[in-house]
PDB file of N, H, CA, C and O in Angstrom:
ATOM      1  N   UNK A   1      -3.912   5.309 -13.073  1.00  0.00           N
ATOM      2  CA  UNK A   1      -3.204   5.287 -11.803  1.00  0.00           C
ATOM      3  C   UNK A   1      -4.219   5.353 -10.652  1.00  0.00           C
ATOM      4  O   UNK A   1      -5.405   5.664 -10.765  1.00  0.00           O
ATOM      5  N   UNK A   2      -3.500   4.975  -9.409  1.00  0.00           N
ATOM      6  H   UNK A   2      -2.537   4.723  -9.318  1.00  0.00           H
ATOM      7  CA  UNK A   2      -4.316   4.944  -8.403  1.00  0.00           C
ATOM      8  C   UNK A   2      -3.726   5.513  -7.124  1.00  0.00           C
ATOM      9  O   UNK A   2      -2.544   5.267  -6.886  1.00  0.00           O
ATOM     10  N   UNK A   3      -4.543   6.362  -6.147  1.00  0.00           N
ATOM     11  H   UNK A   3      -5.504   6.562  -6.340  1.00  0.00           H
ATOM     12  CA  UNK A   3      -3.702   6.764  -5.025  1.00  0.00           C
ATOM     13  C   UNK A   3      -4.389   5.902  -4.607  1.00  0.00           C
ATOM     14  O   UNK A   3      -5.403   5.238  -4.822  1.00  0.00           O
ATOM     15  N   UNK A   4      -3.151   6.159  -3.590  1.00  0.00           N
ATOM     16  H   UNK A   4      -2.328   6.698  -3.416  1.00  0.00           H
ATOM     17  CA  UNK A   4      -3.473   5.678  -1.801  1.00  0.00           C
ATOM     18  C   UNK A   4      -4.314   6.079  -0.710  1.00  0.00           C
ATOM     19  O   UNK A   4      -4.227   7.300  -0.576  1.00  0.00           O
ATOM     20  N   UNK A   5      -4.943   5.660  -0.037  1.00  0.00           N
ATOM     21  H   UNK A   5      -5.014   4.669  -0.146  1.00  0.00           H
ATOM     22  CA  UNK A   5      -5.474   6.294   1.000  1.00  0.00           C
ATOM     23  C   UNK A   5      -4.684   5.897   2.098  1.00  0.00           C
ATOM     24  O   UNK A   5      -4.557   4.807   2.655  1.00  0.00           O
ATOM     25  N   UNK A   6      -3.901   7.609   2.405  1.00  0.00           N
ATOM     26  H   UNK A   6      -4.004   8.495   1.952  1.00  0.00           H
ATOM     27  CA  UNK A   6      -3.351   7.774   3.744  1.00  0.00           C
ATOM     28  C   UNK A   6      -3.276   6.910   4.502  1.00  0.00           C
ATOM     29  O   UNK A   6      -2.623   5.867   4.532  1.00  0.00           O
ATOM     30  N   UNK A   7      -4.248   7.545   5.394  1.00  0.00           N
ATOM     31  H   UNK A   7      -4.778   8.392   5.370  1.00  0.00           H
ATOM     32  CA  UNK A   7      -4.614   6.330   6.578  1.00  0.00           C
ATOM     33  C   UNK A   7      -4.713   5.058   6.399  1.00  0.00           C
ATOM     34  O   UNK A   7      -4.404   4.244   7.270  1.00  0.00           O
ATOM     35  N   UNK A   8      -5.073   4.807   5.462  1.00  0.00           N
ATOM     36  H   UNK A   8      -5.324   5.469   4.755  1.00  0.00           H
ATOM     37  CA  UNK A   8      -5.980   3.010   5.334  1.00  0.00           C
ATOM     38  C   UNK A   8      -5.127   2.078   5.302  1.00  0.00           C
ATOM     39  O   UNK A   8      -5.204   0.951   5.792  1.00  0.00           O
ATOM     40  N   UNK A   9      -4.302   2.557   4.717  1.00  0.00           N
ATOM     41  H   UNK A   9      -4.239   3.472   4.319  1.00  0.00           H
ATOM     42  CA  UNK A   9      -2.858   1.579   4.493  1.00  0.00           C
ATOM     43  C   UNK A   9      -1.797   1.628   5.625  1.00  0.00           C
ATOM     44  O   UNK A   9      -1.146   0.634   5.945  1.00  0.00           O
ATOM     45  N   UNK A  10      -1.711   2.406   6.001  1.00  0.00           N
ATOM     46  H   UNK A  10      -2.240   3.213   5.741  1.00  0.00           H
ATOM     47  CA  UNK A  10      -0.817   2.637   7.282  1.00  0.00           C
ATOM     48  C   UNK A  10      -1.071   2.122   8.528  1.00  0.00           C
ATOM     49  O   UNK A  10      -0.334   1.407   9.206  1.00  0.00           O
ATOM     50  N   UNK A  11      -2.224   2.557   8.793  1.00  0.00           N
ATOM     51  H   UNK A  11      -2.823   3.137   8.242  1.00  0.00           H
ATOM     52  CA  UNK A  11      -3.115   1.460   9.786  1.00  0.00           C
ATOM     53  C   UNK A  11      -3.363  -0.110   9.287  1.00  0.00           C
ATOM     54  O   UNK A  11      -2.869  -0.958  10.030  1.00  0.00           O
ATOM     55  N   UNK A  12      -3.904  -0.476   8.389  1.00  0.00           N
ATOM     56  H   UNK A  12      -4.305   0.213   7.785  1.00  0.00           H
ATOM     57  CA  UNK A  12      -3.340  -1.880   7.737  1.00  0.00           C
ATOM     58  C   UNK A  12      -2.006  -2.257   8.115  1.00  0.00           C
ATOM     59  O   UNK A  12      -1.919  -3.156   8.952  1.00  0.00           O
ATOM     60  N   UNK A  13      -1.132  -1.835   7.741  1.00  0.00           N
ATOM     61  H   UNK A  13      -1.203  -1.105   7.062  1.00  0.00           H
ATOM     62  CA  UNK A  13       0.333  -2.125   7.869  1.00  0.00           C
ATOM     63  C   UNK A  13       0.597  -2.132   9.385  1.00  0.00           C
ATOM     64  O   UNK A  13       1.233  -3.106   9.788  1.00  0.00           O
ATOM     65  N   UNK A  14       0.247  -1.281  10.231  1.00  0.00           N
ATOM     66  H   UNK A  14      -0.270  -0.490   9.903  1.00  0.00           H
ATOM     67  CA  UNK A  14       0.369  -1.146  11.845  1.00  0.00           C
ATOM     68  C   UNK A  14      -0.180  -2.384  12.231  1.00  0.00           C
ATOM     69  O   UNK A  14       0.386  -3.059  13.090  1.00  0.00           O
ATOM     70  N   UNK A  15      -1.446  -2.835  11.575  1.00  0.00           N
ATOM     71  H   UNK A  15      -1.906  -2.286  10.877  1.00  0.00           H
ATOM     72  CA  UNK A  15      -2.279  -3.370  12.366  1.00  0.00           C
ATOM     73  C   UNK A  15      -1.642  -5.089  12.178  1.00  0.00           C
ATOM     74  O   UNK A  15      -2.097  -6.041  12.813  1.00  0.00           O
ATOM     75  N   UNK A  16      -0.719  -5.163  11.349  1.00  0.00           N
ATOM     76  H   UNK A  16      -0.350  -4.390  10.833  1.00  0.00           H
ATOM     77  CA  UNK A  16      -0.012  -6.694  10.658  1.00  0.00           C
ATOM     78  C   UNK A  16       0.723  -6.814  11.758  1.00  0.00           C
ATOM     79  O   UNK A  16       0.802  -7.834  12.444  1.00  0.00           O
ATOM     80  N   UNK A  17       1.597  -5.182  12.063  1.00  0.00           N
ATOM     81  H   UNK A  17       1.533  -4.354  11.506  1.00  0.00           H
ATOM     82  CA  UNK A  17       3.044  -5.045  12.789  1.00  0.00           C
ATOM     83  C   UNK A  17       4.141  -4.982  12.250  1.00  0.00           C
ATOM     84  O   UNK A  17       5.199  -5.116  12.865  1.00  0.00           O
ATOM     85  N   UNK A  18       4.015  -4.700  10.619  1.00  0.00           N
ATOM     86  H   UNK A  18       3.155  -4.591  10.119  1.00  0.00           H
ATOM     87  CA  UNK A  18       4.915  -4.880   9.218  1.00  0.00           C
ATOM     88  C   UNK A  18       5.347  -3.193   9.603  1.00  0.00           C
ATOM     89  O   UNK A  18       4.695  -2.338  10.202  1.00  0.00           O
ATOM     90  N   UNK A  19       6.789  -3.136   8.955  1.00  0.00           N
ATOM     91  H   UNK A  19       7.318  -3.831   8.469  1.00  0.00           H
ATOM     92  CA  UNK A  19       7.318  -1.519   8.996  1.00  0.00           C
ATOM     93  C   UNK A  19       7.056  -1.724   7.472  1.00  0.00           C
ATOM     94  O   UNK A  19       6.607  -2.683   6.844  1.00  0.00           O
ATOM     95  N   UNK A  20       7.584  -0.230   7.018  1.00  0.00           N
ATOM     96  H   UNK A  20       7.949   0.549   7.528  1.00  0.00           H
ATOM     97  CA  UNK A  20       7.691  -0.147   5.578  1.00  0.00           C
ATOM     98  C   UNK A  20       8.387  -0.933   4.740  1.00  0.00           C
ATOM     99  O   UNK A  20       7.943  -1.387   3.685  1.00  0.00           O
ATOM    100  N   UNK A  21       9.894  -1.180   5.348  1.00  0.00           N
ATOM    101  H   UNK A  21      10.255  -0.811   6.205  1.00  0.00           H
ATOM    102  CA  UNK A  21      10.524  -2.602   4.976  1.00  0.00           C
ATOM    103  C   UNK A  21       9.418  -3.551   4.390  1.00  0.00           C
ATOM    104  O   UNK A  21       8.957  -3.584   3.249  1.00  0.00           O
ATOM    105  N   UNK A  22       9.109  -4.350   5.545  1.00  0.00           N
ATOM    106  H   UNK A  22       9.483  -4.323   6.472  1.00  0.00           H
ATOM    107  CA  UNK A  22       8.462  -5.471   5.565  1.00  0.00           C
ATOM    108  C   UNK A  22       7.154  -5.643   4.799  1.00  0.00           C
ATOM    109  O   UNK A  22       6.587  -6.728   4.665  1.00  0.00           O
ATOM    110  N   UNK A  23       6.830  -4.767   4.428  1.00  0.00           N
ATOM    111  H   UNK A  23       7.291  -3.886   4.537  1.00  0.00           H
ATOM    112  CA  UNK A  23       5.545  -4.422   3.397  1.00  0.00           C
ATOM    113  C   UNK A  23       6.123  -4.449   2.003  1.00  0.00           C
ATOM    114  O   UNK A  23       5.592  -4.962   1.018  1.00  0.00           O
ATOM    115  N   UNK A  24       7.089  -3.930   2.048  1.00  0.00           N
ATOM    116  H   UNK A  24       7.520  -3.513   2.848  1.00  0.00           H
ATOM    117  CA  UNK A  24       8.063  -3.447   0.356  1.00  0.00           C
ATOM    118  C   UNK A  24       8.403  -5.086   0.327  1.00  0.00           C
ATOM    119  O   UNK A  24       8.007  -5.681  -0.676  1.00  0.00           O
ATOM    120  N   UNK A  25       8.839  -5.569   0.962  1.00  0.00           N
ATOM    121  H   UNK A  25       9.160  -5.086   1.777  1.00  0.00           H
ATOM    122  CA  UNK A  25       9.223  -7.216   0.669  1.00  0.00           C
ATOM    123  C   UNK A  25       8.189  -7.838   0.171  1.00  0.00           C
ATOM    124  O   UNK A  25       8.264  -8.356  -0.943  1.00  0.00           O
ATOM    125  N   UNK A  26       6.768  -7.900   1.104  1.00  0.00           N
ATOM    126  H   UNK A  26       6.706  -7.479   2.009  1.00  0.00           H
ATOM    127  CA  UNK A  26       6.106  -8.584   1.248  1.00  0.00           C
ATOM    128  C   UNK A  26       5.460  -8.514  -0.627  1.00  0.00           C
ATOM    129  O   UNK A  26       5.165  -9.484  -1.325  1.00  0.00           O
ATOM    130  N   UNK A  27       5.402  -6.877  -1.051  1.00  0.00           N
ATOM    131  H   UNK A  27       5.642  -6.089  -0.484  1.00  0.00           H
ATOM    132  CA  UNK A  27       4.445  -6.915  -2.317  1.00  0.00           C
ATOM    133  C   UNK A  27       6.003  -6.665  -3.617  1.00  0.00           C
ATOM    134  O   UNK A  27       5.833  -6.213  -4.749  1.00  0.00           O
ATOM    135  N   UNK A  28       7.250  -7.047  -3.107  1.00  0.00           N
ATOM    136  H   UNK A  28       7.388  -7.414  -2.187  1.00  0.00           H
ATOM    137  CA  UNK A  28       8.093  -6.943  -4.159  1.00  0.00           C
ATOM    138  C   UNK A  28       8.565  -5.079  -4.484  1.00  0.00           C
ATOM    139  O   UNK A  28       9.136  -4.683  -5.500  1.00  0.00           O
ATOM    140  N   UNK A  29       8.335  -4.628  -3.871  1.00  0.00           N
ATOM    141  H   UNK A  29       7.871  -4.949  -3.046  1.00  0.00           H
ATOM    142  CA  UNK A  29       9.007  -3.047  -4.397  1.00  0.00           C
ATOM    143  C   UNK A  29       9.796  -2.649  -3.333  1.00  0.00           C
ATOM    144  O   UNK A  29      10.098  -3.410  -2.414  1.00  0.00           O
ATOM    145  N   UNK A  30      10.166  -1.423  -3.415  1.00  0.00           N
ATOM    146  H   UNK A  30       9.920  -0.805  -4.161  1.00  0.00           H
ATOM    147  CA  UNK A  30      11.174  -0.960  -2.771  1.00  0.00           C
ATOM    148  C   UNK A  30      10.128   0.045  -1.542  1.00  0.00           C
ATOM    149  O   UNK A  30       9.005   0.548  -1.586  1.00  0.00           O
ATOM    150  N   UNK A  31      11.420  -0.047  -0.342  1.00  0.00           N
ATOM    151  H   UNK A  31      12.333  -0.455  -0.307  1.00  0.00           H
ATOM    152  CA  UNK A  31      10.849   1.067   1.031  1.00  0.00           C
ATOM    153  C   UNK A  31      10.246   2.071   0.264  1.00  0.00           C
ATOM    154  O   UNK A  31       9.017   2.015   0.258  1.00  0.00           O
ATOM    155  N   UNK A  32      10.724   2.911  -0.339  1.00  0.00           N
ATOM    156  H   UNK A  32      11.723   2.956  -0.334  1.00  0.00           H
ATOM    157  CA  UNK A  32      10.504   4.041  -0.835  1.00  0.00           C
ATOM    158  C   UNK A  32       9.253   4.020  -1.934  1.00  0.00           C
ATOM    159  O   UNK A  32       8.685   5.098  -2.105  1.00  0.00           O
ATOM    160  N   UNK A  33       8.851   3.031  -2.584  1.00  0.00           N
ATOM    161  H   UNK A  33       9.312   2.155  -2.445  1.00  0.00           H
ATOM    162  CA  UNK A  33       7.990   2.891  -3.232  1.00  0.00           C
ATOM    163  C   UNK A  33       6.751   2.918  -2.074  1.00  0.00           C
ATOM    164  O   UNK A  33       5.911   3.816  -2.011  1.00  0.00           O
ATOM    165  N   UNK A  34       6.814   1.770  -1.191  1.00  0.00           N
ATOM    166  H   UNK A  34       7.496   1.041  -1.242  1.00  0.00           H
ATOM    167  CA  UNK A  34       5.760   2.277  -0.374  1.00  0.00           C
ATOM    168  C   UNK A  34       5.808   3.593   1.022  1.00  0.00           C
ATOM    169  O   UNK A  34       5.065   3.804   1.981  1.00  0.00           O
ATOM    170  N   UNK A  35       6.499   3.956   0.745  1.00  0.00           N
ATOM    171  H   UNK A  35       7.103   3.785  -0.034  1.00  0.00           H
ATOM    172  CA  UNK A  35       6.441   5.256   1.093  1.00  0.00           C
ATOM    173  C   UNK A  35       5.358   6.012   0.670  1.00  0.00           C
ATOM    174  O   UNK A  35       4.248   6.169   1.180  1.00  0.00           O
ATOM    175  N   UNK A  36       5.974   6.559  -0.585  1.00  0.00           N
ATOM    176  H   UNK A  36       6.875   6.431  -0.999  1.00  0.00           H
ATOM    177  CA  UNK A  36       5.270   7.326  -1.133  1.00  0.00           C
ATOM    178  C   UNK A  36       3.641   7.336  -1.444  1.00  0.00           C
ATOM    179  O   UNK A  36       2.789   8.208  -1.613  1.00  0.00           O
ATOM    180  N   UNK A  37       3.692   5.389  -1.420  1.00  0.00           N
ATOM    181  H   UNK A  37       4.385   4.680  -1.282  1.00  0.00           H
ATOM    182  CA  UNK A  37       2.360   5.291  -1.727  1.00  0.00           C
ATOM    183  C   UNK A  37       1.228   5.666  -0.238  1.00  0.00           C
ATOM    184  O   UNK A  37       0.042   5.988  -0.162  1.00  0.00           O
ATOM    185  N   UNK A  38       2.132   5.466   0.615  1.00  0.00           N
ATOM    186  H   UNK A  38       3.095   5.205   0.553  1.00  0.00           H
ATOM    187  CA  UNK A  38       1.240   6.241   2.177  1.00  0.00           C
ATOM    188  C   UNK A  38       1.185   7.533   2.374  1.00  0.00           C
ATOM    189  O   UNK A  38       0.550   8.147   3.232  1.00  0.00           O
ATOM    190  N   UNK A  39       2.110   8.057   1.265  1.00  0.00           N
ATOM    191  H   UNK A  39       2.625   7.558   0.568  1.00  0.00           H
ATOM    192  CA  UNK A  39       1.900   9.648   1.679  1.00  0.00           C
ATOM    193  C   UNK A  39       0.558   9.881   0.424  1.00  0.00           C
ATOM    194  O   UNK A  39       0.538  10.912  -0.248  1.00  0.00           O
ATOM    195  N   UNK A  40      -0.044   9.257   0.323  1.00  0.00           N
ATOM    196  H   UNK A  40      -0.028   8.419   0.869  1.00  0.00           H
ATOM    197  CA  UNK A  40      -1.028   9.158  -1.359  1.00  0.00           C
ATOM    198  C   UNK A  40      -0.579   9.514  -2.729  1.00  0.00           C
ATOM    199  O   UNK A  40      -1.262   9.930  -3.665  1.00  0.00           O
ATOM    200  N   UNK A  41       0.475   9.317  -2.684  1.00  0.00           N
ATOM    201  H   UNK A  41       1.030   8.980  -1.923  1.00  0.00           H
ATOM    202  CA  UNK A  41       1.007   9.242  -4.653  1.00  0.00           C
ATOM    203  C   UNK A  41       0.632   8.163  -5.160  1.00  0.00           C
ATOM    204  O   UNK A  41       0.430   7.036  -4.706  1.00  0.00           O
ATOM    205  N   UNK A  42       0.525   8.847  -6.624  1.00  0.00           N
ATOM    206  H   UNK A  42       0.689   9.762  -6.993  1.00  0.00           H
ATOM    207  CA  UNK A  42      -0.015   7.327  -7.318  1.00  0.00           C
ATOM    208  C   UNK A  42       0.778   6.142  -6.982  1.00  0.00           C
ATOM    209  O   UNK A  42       1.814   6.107  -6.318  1.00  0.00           O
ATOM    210  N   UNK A  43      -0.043   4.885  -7.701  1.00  0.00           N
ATOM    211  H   UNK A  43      -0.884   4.913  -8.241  1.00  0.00           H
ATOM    212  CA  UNK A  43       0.492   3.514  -7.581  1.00  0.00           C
ATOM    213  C   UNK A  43       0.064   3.000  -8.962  1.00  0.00           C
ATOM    214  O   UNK A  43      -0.975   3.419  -9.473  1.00  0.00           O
ATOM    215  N   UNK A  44       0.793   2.160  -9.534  1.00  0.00           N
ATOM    216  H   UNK A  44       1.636   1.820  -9.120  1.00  0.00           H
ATOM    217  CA  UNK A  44       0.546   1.555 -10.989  1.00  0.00           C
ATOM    218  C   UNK A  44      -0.468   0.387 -10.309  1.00  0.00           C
ATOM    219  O   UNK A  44      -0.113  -0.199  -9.286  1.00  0.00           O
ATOM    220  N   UNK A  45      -2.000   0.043 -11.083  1.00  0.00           N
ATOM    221  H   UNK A  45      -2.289   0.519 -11.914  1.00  0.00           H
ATOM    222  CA  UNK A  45      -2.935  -0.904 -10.556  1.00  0.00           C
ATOM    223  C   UNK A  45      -2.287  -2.264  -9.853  1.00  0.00           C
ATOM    224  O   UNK A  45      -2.584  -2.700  -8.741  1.00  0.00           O
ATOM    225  N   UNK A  46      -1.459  -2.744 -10.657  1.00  0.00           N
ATOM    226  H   UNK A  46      -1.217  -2.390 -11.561  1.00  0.00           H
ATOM    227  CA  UNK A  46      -1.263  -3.996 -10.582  1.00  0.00           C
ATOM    228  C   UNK A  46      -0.316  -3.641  -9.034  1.00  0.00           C
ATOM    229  O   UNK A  46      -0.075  -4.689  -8.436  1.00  0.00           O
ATOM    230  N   UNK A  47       0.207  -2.438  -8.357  1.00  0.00           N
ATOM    231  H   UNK A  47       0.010  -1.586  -8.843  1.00  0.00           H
ATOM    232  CA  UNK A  47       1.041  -2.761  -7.668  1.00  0.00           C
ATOM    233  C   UNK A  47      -0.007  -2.181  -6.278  1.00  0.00           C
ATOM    234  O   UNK A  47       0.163  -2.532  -5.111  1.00  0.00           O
ATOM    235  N   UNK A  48      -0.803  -1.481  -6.637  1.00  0.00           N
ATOM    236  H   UNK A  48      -0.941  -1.196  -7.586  1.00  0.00           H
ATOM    237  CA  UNK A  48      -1.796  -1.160  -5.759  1.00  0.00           C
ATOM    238  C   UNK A  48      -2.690  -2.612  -5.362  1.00  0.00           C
ATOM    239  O   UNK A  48      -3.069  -2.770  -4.202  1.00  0.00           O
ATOM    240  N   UNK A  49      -2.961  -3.562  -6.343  1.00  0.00           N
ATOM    241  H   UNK A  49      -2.653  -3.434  -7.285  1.00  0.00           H
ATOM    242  CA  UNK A  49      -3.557  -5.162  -5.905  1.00  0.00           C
ATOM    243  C   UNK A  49      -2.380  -5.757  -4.921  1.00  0.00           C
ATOM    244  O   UNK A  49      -2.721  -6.336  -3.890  1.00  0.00           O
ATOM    245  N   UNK A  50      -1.249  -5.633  -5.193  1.00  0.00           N
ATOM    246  H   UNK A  50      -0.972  -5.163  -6.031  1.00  0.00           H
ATOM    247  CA  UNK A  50      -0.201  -6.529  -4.597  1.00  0.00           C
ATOM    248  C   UNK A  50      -0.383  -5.635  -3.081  1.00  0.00           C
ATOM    249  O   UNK A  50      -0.323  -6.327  -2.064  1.00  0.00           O
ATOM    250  N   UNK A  51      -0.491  -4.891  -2.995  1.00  0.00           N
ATOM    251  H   UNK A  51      -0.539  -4.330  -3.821  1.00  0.00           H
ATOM    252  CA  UNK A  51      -0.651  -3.927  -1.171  1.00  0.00           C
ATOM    253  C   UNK A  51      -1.028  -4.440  -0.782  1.00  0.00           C
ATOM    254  O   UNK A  51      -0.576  -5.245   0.032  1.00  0.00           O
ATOM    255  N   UNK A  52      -2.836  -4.188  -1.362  1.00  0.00           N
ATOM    256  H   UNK A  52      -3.203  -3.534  -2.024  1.00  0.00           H
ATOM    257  CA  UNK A  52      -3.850  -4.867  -0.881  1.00  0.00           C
ATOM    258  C   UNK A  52      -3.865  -6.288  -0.397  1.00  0.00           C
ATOM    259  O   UNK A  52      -4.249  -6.696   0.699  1.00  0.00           O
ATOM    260  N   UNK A  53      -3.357  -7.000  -1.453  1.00  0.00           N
ATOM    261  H   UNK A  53      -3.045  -6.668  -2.344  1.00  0.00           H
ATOM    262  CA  UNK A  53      -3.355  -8.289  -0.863  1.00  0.00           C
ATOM    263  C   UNK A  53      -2.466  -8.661  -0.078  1.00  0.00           C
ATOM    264  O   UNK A  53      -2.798  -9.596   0.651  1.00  0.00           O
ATOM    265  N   UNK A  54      -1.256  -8.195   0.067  1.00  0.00           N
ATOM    266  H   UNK A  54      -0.986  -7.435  -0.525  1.00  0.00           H
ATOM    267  CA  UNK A  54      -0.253  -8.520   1.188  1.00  0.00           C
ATOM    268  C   UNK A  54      -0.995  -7.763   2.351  1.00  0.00           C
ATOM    269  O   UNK A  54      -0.564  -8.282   3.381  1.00  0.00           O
ATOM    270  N   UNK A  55      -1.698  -7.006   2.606  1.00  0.00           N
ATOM    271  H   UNK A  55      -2.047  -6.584   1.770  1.00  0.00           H
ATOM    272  CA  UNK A  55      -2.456  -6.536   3.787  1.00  0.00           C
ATOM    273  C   UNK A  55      -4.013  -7.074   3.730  1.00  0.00           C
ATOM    274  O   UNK A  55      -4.871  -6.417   4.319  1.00  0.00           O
ATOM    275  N   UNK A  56      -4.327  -8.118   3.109  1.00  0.00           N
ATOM    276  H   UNK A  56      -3.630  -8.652   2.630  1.00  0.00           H
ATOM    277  CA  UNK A  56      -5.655  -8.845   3.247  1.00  0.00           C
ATOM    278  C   UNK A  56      -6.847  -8.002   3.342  1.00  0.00           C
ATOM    279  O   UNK A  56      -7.829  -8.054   4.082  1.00  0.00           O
ATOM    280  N   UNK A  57      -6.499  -7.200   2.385  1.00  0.00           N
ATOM    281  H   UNK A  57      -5.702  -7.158   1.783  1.00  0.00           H
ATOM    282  CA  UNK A  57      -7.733  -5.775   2.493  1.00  0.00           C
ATOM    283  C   UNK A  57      -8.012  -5.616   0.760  1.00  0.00           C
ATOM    284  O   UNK A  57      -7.174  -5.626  -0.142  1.00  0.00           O
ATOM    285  N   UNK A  58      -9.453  -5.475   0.680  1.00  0.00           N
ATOM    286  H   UNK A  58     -10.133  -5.467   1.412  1.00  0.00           H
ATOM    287  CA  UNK A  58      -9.953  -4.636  -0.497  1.00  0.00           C
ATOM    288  C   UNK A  58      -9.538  -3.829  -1.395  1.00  0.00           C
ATOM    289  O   UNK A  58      -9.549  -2.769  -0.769  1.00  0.00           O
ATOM    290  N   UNK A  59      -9.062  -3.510  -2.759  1.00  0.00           N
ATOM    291  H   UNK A  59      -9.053  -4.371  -3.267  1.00  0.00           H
ATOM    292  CA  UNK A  59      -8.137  -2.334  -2.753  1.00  0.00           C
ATOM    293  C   UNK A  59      -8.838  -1.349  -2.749  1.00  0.00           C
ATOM    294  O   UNK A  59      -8.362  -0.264  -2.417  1.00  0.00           O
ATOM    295  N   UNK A  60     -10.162  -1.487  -3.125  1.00  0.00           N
ATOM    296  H   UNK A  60     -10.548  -2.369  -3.395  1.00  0.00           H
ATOM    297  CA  UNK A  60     -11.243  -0.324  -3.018  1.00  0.00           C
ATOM    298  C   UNK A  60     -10.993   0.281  -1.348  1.00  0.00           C
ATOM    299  O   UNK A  60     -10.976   1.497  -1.162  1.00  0.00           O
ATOM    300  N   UNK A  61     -10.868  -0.370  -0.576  1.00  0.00           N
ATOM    301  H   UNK A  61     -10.882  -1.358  -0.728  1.00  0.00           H
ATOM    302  CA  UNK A  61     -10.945  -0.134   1.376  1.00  0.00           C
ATOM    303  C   UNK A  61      -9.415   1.416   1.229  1.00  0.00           C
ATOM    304  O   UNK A  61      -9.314   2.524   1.756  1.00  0.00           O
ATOM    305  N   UNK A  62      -8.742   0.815   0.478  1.00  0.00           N
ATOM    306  H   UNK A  62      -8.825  -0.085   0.049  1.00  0.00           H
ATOM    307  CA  UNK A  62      -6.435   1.444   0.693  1.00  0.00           C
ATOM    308  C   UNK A  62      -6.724   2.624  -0.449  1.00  0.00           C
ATOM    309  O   UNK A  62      -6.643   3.852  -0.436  1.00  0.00           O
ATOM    310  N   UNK A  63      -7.058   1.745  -1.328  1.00  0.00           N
ATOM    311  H   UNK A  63      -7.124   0.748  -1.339  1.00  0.00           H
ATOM    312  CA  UNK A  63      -6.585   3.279  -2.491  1.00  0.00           C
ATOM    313  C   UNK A  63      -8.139   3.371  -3.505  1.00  0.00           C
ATOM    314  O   UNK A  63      -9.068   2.579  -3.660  1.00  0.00           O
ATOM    315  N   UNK A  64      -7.782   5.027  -4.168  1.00  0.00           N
ATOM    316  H   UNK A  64      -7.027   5.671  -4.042  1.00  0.00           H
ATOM    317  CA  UNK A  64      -8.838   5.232  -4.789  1.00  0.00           C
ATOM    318  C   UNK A  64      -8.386   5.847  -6.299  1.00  0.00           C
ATOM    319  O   UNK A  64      -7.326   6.433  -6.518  1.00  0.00           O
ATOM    320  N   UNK A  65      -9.334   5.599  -7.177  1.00  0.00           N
ATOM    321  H   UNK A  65     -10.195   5.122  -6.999  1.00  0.00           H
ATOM    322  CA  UNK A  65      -8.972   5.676  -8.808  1.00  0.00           C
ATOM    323  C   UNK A  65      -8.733   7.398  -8.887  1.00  0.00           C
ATOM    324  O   UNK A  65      -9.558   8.244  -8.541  1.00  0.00           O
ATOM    325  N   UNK A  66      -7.540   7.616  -9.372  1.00  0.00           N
ATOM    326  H   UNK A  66      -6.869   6.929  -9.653  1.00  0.00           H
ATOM    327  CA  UNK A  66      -7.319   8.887 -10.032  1.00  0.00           C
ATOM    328  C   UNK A  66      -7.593   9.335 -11.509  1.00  0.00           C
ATOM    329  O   UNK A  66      -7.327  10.482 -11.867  1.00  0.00           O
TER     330      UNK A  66
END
């Protein structure tokens, strides 16, 4: 598993202009899935790549290996 980094993603997401909605669409999961993943709970890899790439960022930059 992998957390999130807080900030990194949230500011990513600010910086698109995407709400949580629009992020959960963008990588296929639910509001609440990325929720949680901004408050830093884990993320299954493959859904931590899909963030990343719907926010055109590194996943090494958003989240870090638990």
């Amino acid at each position: 598993m992998v957390k999130g980094k807080i900030e990194a993603i949230k500011a990513a997401r600010l910086e698109r202009g995407w709400s949580l909605s629009e992020l959960a669409k963008q990588v296929d999961v639910t509001k609440e899935t990325v929720a949680r993943i901004e408050r830093g709970r884990s993320a299954y890899p493959a859904t931590a790549k899909k963030v990343a790439d719907a926010l055109g960022r590194p996943v090494a930059e958003l989240f870090t290996i638990s």
